[in-house]
C-alpha positions as CSV (number, residue, x, y, z in Angstrom):
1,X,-20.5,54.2,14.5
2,X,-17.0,52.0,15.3
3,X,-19.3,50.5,18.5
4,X,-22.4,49.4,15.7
5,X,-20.3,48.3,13.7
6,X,-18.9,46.0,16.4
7,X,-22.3,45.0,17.6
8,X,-23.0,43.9,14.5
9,X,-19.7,41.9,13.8
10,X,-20.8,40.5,17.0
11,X,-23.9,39.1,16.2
12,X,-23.3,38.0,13.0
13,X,-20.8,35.6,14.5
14,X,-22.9,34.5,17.5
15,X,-26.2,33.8,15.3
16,X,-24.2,32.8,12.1
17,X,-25.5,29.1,12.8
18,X,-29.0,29.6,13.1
19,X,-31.5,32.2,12.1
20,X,-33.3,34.0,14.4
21,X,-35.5,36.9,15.0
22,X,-33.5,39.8,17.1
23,X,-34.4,42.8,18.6
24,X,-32.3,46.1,18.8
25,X,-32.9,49.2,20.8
26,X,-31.4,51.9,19.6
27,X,-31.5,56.0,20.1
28,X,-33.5,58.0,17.6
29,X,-30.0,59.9,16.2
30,X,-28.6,56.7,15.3
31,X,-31.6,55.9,12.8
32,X,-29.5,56.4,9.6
33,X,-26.5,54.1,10.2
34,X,-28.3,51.0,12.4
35,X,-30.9,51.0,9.5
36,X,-27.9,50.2,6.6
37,X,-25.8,47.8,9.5
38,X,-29.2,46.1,10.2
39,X,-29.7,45.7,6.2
40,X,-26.5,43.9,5.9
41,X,-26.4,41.9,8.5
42,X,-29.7,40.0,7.7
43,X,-28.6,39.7,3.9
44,X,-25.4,37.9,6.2
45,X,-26.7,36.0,8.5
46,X,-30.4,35.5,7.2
47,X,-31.3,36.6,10.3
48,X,-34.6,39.3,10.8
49,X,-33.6,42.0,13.1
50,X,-36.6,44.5,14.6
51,X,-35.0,47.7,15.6
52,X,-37.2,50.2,18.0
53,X,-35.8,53.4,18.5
54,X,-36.0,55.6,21.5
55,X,-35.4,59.0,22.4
């Protein structure tokens, strides 16, 4: 969760200029918490992140 959380620190302040469309890859078992980290980082940023999970 502490490494998410970091990610997303991270790119809020690398695409905090300019919105952009990202995309995240991310296992199945981390569904719960990327989906509330991804929410609040486009209300953020402005941003639209796609997340695909994997096994």
């Amino acid at each position: 969760m502490k490494k998410l959380a970091t990610l997303a620190a991270f790119m809020a302040i690398t695409f905090s200029s300019q919105a952009a469309d990202l995309y995240l890859y991310a296992g199945a078992g981390l569904k719960e918490p990327v989906e509330k980290i991804v929410k609040q980082f486009e209300q953020n940023t402005g941003n639209k992140v796609t997340v695909e999970y994997g096994g």
